[in-house]
C-alpha positions in Angstrom: 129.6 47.7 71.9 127.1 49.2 74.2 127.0 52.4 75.9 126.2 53.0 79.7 124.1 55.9 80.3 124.0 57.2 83.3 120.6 59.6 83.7 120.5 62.6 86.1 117.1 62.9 88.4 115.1 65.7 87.6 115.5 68.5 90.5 113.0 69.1 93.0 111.2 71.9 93.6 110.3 72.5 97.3 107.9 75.6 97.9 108.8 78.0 100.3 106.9 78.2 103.6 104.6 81.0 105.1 106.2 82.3 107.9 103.5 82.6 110.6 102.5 84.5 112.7 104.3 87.1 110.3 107.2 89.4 111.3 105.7 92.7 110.9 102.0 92.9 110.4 101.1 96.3 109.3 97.0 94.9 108.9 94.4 96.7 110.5 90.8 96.2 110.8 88.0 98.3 111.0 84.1 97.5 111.7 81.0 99.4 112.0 77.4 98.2 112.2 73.9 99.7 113.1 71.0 97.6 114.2 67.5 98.3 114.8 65.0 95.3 114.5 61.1 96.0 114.2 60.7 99.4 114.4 57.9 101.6 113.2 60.3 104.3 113.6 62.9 103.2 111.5 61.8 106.5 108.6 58.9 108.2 108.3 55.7 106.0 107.4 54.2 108.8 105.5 56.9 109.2 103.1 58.2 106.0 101.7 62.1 107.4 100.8 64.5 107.2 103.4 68.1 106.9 104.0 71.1 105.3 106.2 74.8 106.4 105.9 76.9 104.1 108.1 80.8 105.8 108.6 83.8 103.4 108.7 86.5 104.4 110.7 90.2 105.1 108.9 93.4 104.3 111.0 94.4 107.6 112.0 97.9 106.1 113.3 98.6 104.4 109.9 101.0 106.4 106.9 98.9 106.2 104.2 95.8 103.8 104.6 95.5 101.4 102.1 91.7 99.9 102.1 92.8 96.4 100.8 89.4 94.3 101.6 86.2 95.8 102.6 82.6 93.8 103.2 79.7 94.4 104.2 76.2 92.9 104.8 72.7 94.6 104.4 69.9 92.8 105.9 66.8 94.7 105.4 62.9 93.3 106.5 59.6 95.0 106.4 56.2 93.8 107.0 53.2 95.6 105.8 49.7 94.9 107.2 47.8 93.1 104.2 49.7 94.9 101.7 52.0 94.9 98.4 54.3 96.4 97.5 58.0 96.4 96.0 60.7 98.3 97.1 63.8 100.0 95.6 67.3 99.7 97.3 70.6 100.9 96.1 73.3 99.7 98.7 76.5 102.0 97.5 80.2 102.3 99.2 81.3 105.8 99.5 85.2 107.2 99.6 84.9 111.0 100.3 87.3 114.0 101.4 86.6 115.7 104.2 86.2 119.3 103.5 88.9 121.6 104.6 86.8 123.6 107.1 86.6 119.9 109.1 89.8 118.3 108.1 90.5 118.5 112.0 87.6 116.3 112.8 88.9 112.5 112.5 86.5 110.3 110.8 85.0 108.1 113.4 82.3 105.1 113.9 78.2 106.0 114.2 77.3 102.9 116.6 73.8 103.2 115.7 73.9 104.7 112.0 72.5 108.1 110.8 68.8 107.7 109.6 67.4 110.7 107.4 64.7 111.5 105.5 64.5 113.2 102.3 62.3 114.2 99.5 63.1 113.8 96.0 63.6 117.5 95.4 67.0 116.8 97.0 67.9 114.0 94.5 69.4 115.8 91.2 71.6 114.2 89.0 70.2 111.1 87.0 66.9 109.2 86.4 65.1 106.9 88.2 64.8 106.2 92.3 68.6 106.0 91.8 69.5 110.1 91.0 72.6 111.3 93.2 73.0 114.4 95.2 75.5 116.5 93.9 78.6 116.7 96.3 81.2 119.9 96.0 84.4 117.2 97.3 86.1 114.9 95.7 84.3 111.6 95.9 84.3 108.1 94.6 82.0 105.6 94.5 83.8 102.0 95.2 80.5 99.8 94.5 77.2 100.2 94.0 74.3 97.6 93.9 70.8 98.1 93.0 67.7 95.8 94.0 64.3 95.6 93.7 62.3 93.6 96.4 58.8 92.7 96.5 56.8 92.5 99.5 53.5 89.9 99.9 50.6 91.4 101.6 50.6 88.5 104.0 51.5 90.3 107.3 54.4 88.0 107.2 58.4 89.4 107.4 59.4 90.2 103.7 63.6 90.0 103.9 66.2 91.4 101.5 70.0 90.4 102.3 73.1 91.9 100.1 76.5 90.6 100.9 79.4 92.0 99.3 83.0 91.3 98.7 85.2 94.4 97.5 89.4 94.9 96.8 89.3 98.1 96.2 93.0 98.7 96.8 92.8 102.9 97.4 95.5 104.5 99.2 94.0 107.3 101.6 96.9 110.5 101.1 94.2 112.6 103.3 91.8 113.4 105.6 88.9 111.2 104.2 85.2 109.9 104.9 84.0 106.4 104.4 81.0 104.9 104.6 78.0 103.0 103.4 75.1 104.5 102.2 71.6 102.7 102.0 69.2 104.2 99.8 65.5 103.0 100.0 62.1 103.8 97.7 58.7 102.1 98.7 55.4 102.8 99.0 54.5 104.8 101.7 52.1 103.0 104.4 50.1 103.7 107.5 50.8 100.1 109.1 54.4 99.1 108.4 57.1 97.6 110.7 60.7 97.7 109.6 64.0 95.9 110.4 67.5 96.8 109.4 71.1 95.1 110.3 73.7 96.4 108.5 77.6 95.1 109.3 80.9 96.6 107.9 84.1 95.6 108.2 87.1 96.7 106.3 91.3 95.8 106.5 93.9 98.7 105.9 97.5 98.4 105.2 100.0 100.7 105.5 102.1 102.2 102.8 105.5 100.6 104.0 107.1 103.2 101.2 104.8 105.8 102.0 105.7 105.5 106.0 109.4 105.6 105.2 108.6 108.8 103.2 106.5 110.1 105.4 109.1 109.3 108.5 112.0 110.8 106.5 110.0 114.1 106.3 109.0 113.9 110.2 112.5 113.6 111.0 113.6 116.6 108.3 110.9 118.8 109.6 111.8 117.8 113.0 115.7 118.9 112.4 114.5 121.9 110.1 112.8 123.0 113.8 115.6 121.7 116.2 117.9 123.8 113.9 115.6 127.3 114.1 115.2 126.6 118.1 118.8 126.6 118.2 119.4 129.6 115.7 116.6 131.7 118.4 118.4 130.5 121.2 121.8 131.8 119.8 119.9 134.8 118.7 118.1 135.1 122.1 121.8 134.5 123.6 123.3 136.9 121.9 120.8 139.4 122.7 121.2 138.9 126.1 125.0 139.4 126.2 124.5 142.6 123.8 122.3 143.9 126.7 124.1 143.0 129.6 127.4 144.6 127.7 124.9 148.1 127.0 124.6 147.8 130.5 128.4 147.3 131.7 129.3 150.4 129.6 126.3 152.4 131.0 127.4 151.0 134.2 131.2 152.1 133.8 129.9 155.8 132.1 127.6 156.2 135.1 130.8 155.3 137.7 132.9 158.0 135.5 130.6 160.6 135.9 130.4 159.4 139.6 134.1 159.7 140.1 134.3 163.3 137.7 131.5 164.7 140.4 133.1 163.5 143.5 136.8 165.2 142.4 134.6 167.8 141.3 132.8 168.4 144.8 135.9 167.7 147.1 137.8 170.6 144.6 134.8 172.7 145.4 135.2 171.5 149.1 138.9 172.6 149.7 138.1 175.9 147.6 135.1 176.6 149.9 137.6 175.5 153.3 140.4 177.9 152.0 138.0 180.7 151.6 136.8 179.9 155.2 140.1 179.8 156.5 141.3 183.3 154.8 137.8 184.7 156.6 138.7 183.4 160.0 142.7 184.5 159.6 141.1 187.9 158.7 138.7 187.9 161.4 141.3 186.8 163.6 143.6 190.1 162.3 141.1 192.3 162.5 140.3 191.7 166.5 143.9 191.8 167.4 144.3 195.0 165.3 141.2 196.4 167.7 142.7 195.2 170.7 145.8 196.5 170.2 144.4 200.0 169.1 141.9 199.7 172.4 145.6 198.9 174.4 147.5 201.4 173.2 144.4 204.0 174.3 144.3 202.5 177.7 148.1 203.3 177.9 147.5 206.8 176.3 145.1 207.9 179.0 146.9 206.7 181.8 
């Protein structure tokens, strides 16, 4: 006897679609780039170590930054007149706080870069062309890439070019500093011409916990102050009717005093009219008394 077996098809599994573009996009990009090409003023020919820090601007209307993605590119050319040479470069991506005497100042964009010199009295901790500078904030280094290029002494451009990729995934939870510092050692020379092109970009998301958080304690801080407004209002209220009943009841003392002097003065009044009356009434007697007397001697005589 045979059996019929019926198979079942084995399910399908459809993938689920990216919604774009998406329904909140909390991304934000930032760039910054300096560019000087063929300069003899680029640093100091006489001293052969110089310096670029490039800033990157940090959202300031984001909840806790997030610096998801950051690249950069470094294109550096020199051209010495008929002469080696080799050159040392350390490109290095810097996360700093921003000391509390300036955590007003928001971190911002340098268009054209910040060139400096300095000796190598100011380098301290380490060995090599790569020692550090000691810094009193907190700071990290997110990448850091040493080079060594070598120039031909054939009055032709001599190019160096680092592109990086980084995912350094650090949440900013204050007022911070980044940028890109370029660090270059050569020989010093007379004749030299230099070119630099540096490019930065970086994307920042924002903390979706962090903003809820952070918008919770807004609106907290924001009732914590509607409440005390209201608490000196009902205190400046109350104030006010203390005062204006201080004032009633000086008002109504003063009108008592007022009434007690003007009974006073109209007793004093009648008092003063009686006696002026009894004088007149006396006065009054007192001629009639003559008169008669004066009469009565008139009648004598006669």
């Amino acid at each position: 006897m045979a059996l019929a077996v019926q198979s079942t098809p084995p399910p399908t599994f459809a993938p689920t679609p990216t919604i774009f573009p998406p329904q909140q996009n909390s991304e934000i990009h930032t760039y910054s780039s300096y560019s000087k090409e063929r300069s003899s003023d680029l640093a100091e020919n006489h001293n052969g170590h110089w310096t670029v820090s490039l800033d990157v601007p940090i959202p300031d209307k984001m909840a806790y930054p997030t610096l998801t993605y950051l690249d950069y590119t470094v294109k550096y050319g020199i051209m010495k007149a008929n002469e080696q040479g080799t050159s040392t470069i350390r490109t290095r991506i810097m996360l700093t706080k921003v000391p509390a005497s300036s955590s007003n100042a928001k971190p911002t964009s340098v268009p054209n870069g910040n060139a400096s010199q300095f000796s190598r009295n100011e380098w301290q901790c380490g060995r090599g062309p790569f020692r550090t500078r000691l810094i009193a904030v907190p700071t990290v280094c997110l990448s850091s890439i040493p080079a060594i290029k070598e120039s031909l002494g054939t009055s032709q451009w001599n190019n160096y070019l680092d592109q990086q990729q980084l995912l350094p995934n650090v949440r900013i939870i204050d007022h911070s500093r980044l940028y890109l510092d370029l660090y270059v050692a050569e020989n010093p020379s007379p004749l030299v011409l230099r070119s630099l092109v540096i490019n930065v970009s970086a994307t920042w998301v924002e903390d979706l916990q962090g903003k809820a958080l952070h918008d919770e304690v807004e609106v907290a801080e924001m009732r914590i102050a509607s409440a005390e407004k209201r608490i000196a209002e009902e205190k400046q209220t109350r104030l006010q009717a203390e005062s204006k009943s201080a004032q009633a009841i000086l008002a109504k003392e003063s009108a008592k005093k007022g009434e007690e002097a003007a009974k006073k003065k109209s007793k004093d009044d009648q008092l003063a009219k009686k006696r002026a009356d009894d004088e007149a009434t006396a006065d009054r007697d007192a001629k009639k008394r003559a008169e008669d007397l004066a009469e009565a001697r008139k009648t004598k005589a006669a």
